[in-house]
C-alpha positions in Angstrom: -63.8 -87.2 381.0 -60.9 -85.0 380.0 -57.5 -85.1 381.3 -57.0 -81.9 383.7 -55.0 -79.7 382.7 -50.9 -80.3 383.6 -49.4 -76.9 385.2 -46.7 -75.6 383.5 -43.4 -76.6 384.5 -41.5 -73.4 386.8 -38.2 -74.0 384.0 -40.7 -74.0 381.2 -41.4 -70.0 382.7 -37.7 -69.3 382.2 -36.7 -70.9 379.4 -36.2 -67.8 377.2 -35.8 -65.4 379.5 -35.5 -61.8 378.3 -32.3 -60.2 378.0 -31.1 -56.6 378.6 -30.0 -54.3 376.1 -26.3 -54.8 377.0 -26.5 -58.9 377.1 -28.0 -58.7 374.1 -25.4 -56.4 372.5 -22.8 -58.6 373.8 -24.7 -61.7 371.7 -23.9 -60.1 368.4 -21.0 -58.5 369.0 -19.4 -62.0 369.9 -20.8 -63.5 366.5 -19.3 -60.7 364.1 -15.7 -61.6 363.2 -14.7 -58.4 361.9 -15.3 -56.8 365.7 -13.7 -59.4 367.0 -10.9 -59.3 365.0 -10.8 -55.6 365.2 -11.0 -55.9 369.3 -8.1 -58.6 369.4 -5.8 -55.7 366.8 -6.6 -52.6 369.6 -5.8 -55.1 372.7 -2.6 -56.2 370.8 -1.5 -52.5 369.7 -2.4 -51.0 373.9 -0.5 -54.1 375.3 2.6 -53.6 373.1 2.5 -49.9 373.8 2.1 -50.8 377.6 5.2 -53.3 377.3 7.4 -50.1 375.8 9.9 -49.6 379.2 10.4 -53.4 379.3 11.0 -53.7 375.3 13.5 -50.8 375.7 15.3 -52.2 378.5 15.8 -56.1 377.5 15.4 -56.1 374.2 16.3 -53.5 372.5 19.0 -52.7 374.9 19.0 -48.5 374.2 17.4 -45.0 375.5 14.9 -44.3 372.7 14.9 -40.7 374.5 19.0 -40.4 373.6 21.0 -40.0 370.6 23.1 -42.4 369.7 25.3 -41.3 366.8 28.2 -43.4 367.6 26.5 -46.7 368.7 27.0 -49.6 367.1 24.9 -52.6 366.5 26.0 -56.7 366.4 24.7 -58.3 362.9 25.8 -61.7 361.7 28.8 -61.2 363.9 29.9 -57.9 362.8 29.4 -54.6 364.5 28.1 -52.4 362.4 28.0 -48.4 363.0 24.6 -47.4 363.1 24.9 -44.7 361.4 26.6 -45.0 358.2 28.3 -43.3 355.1 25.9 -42.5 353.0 26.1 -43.7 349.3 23.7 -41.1 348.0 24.9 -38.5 345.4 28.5 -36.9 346.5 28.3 -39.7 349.6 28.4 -36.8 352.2 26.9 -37.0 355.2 25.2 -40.6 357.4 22.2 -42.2 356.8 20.5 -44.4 359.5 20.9 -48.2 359.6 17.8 -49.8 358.0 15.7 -52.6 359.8 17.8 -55.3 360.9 14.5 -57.7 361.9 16.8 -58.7 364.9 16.6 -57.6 368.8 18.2 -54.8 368.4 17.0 -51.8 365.7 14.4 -53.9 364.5 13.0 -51.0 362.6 16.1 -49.4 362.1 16.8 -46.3 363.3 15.8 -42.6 363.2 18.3 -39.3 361.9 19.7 -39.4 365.9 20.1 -43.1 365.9 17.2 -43.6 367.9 15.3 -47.5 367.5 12.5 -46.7 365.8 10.9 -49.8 367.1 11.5 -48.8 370.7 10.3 -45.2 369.9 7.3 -46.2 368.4 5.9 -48.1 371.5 6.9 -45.4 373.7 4.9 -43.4 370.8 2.0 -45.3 371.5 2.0 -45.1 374.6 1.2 -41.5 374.4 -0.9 -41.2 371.6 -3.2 -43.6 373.2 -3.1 -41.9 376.5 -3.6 -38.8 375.4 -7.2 -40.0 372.8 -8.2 -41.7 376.0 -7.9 -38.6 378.4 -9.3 -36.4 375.8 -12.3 -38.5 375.0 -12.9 -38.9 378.7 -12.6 -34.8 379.3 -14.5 -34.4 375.9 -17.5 -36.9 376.8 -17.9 -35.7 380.4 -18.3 -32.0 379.2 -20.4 -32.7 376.3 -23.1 -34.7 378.4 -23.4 -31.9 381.2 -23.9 -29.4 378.3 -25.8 -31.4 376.2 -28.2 -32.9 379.0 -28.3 -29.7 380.8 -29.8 -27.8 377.7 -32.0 -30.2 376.8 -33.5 -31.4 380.1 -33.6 -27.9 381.7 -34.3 -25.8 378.6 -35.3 -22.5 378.9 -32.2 -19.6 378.8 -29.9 -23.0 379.9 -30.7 -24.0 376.8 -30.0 -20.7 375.5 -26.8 -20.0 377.0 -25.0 -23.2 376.6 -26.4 -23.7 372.8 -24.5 -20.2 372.1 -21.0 -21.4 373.9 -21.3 -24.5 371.6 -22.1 -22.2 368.3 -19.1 -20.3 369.1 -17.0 -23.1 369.3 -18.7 -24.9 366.2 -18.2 -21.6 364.2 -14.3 -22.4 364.1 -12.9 -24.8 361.6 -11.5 -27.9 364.0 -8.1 -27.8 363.2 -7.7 -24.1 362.8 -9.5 -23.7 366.8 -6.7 -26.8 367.8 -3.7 -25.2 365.9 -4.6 -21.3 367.5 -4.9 -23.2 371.3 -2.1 -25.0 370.8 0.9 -22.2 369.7 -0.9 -19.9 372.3 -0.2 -22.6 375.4 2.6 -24.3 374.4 3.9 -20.6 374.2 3.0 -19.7 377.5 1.9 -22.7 379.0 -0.8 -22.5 381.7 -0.6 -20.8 385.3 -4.0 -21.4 387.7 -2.7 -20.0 390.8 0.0 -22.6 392.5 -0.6 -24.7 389.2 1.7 -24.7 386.5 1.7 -26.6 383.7 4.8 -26.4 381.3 4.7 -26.1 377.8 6.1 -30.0 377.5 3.2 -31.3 379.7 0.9 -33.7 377.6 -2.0 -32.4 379.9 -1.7 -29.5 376.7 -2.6 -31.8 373.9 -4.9 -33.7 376.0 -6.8 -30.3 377.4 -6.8 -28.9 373.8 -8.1 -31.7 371.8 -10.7 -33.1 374.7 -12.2 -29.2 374.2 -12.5 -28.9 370.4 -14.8 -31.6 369.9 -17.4 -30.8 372.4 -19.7 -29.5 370.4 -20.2 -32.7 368.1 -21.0 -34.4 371.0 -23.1 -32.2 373.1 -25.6 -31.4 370.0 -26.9 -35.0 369.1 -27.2 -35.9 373.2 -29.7 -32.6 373.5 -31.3 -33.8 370.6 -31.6 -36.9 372.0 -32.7 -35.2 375.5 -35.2 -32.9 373.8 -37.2 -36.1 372.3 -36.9 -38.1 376.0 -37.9 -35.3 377.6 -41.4 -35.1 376.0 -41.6 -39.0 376.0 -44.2 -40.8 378.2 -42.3 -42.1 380.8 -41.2 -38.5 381.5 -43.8 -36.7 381.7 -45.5 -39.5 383.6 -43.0 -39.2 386.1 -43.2 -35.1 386.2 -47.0 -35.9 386.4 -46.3 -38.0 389.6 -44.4 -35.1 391.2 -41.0 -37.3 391.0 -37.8 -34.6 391.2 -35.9 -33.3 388.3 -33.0 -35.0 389.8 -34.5 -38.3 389.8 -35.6 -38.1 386.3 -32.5 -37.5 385.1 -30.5 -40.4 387.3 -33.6 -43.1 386.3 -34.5 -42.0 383.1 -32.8 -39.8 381.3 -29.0 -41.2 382.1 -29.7 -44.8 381.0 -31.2 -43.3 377.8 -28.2 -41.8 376.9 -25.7 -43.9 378.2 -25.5 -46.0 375.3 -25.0 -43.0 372.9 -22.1 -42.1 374.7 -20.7 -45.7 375.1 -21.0 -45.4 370.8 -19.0 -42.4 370.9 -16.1 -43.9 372.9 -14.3 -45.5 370.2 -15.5 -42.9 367.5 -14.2 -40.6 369.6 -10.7 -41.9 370.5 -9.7 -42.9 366.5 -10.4 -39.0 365.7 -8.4 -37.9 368.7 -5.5 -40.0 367.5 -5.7 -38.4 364.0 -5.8 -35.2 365.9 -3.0 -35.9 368.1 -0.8 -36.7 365.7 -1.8 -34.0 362.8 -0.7 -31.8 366.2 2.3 -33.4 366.9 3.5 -33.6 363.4 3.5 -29.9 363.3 5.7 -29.8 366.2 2.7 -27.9 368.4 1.4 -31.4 370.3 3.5 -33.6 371.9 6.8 -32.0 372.6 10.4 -33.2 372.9 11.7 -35.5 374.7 8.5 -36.9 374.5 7.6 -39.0 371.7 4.3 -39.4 369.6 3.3 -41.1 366.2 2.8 -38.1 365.0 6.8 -37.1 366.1 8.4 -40.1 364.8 6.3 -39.1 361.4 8.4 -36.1 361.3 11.5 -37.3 362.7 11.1 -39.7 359.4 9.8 -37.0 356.9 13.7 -36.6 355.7 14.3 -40.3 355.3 11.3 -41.0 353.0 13.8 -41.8 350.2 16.4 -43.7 352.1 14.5 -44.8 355.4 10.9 -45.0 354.9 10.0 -47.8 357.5 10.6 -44.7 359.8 7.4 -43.2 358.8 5.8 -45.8 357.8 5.8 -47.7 360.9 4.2 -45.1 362.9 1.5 -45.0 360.0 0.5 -47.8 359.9 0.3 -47.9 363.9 -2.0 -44.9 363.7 -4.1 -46.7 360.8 -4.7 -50.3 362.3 -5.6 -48.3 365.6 -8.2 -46.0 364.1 -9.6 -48.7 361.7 -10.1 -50.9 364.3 -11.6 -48.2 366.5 -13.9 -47.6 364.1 -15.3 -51.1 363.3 -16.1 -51.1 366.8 -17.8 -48.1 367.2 -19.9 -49.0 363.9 -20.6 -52.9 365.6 -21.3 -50.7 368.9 -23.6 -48.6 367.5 -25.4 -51.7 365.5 -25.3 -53.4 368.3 -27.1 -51.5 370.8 -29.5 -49.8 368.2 -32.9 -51.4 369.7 -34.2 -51.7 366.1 -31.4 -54.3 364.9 -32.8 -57.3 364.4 -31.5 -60.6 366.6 -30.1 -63.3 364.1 
């Protein structure tokens, strides 16, 4: 007589259970060094741009907002003038102090004897608020157009696919140069709302709007192909409501695509930014940018360099990292990547 057979054991049913796209995507995100390494870079840089008011205030001891021809600065005992005879050809004129790697003018200082250090947080602070706000604006826009057209079709599809060639017919920079000498000239009145010429809701507006089309066209693409998928027409089949589709099925479908985008997204808004602000038509005095403090050091290049450089490099590690984790994002959550 043979044994009966032994049910299986209730853990034994969940032993492996199955995980969700975004579990799974954190699995193998966690295991890549170069994401997390990238990821612990972008935390750093936001937190030290965030700290900018406190490193002004007890460290560095000055207004990065004020000039400060006349200060002077303590170094190995001495007080030094921050801004010194220059030694340069006929020795005419001052040139900034240089990095003293101390408290105070860490990275020396700028043509108005301004920290450069100090300025450069305060820098980040809006560079990276401004990419943020205009990939949020950007994002939001680009999936109402782009799931509109493609879900609805039809002259939606029609009308919105010609606002997007319009704005895809003009080169980037050339459209965000134009916008920005026309509002920063005038600045922008809607009705009791004003919004001066020194506002960063400008850059943020203006960039946010130039990319839409590079967004909205691959998520109708992708809306196009769902919308002719199974599950879809299934659910158009079963008399479900448009509105339902999109919430259950279309949105998830997409979210992912825009989640990729986010960091994509923000590292070419900062390049933006501060291509804008570098021409003197983003971020506008007394408001400080990387792209500013790039300028502020363009006449220091042979004497001062760190004051350019610093900002830079800022803008470099951001976007790199940025960028590594939109590439890990987009591996990540690609279904067809294989679990190791």
């Amino acid at each position: 007589m043979t044994d009966a057979i032994q049910p299986m054991p209730v853990e034994a049913l969940f032993a492996h259970p199955s995980s969700g796209p975004w579990r799974r995507a954190w699995r193998i995100l966690k295991r890549d060094r170069a994401t997390l390494l990238a990821g612990f870079v972008l935390v750093f840089i936001i937190l030290s741009s965030l700290a900018a008011p406190l490193y002004a205030a007890y460290v560095a001891g000055s207004d990065p907002f004020r000039s400060s021809l006349s200060a002077r600065v303590m170094i190995d005992g001495k007080r030094v003038k921050v801004m010194q005879a220059s030694t340069e050809g006929l020795g005419l004129g001052v040139t900034p102090i240089g990095p003293t790697w101390g408290p105070q003018y860490l990275l020396g200082a700028d043509t108005q004897g301004r920290d450069v250090a100090a300025r450069l947080l305060y820098g980040g602070r809006n560079s990276l608020l401004i990419a943020a706000s205009a990939t949020v604006i950007c994002l939001t826009l680009a999936a109402l157009i782009g799931i509109s057209a493609g879900f609805f079709g039809g002259w939606v599809d029609k009308i919105l696919s010609r606002i997007l060639d319009i704005l895809w017919a003009f080169p980037v920079y050339l459209l965000a140069i134009s916008l920005s000498i026309v509002l920063i000239s005038n600045g922008i009145v809607i009705g009791p709302i004003e919004i001066g010429s020194d506002s960063l809701l400008l850059p943020i507006f203006i960039i946010g709007i130039i990319y839409v089309p590079y967004v909205a066209r691959p998520l109708r693409g992708r809306v196009l192909s769902l919308r002719e998928s199974e599950f879809v027409l299934a659910a158009r089949g079963l008399g479900i409501p448009a509105w339902r589709i999109l919430l259950n099925d279309i949105l998830p479908n997409v979210a992912t695509m825009l989640i990729v985008f986010v960091p994509l997204m923000m590292g070419l808004n900062i390049i933006t930014e501060s291509s804008l602000s570098f021409l003197s038509i983003g971020v506008q005095a007394p408001d400080a940018s990387w792209g500013t403090i790039i300028q502020d050091g363009q006449t220091l290049l042979y004497t001062r360099p760190i004051v350019s450089l610093a900002p830079g490099i800022a803008i470099v590690l951001t976007v790199l990292s940025l960028n590594v984790l939109g590439d890990s994002l987009r591996d990540a959550l690609d279904p067809r990547t294989k679990l190791a």
